[in-house]
N, C-alpha and C positions, 0 to 999 in steps of 0.2 A: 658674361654676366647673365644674360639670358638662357644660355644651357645650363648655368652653375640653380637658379632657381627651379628651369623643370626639374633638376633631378631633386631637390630637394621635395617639391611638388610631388612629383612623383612618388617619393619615398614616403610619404605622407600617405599617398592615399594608397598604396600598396599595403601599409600597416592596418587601414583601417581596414582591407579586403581579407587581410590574413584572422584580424580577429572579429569578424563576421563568423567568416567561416566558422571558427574555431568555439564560436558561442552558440552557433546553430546547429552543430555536430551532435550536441546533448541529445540524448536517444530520450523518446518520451515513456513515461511512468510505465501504460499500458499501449494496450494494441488500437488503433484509432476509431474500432468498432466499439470500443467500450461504453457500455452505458452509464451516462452522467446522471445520476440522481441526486436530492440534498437528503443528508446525513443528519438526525437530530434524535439522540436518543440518551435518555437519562437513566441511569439502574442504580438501586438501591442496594449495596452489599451488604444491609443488615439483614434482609432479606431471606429467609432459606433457599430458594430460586437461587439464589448467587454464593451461596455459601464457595462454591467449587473457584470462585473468583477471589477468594482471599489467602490462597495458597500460591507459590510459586510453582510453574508449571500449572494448573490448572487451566481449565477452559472452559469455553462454553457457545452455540450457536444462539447469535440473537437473530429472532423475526421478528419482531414488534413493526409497528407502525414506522414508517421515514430509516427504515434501516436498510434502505438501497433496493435493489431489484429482486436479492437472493437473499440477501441476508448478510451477517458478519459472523465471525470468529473472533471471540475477545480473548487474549491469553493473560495470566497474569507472569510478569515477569519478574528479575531480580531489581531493574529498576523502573516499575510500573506497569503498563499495559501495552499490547500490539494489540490494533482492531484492524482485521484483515477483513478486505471484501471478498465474499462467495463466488465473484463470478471470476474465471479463469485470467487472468493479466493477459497473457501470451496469445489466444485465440479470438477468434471473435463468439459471443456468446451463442449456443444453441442447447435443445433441451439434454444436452450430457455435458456439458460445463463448468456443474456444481460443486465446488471446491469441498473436500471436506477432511475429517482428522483421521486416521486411522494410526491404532497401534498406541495412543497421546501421544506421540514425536512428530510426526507430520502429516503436513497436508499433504492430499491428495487430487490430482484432476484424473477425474474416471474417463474421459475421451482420450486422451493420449497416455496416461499414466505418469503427468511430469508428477515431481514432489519438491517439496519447502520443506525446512525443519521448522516443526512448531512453532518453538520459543521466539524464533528471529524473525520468519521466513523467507530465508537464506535458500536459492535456489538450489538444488541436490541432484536434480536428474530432467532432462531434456531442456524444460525454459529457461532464459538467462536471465528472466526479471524477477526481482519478487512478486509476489499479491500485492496490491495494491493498499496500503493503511490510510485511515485516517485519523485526524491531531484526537486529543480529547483531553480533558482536564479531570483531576482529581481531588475530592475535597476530603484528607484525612479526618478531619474532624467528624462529618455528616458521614464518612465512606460512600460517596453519590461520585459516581464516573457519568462525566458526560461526553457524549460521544457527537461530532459536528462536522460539519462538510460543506 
């Protein structure tokens, strides 16, 4: 009776070891150098400034105020917006880091030359991560993108 409960004990806490593991496997967003800023930026697409943001495919570099260390990459998509952060996912930041578009298809990091395809940023060449996005909400009626973190 007493063998018959360690193994059940046992079997127990062996499940709870396997999805431990299994949950803490998850590879994180970016590289742990990554700079943590808050995110709080509102744009107006009535705007001429953002005209380029109401087309699919389009894009545009925001710097404004609270838009992270480097800046974003807003793209407009088929179903709404990718806001990518400037500074590299993969690396840790230094002054060649800075993410940016070339060609309107992809991103680029000028220190090692990975790339992302714009629209998604779907890794393409050397890193395995994306760019890093963050959420933001959309008010069709006002066209006001808010961008947060």
């Amino acid at each position: 009776m007493k063998r018959n409960i360690f193994n059940v004990f046992f079997s127990v806490i062996l499940i709870f070891v396997i999805l431990n593991f299994t949950s803490c496997s998850n590879r994180e967003e970016t590289v742990s150098c990554f700079p943590k800023t808050p995110i709080n930026v509102v744009l107006n697409l009535n705007l001429p400034t953002y005209f380029t943001l109401q087309n699919v495919g389009g894009w545009m570099y925001i710097n404004e105020q609270q838009s992270g260390t480097r800046g974003l990459i807003v793209v407009r998509t088929t179903n709404g917006f990718k806001v990518f952060d400037r500074n590299a996912p993969h690396i840790c930041p230094d002054s060649n880091t800075t993410l940016s578009v070339e060609n309107e298809i992809k991103i680029v990091c000028p220190k090692d030359g990975a790339e992302w395809i714009t629209i998604t940023g779907e890794p393409t060449k050397i890193s395995q991560v994306p760019p890093k996005t963050y959420p933001y909400s959309f008010d069709t009626y006002t066209k006001t993108l808010s961008v947060y973190y």
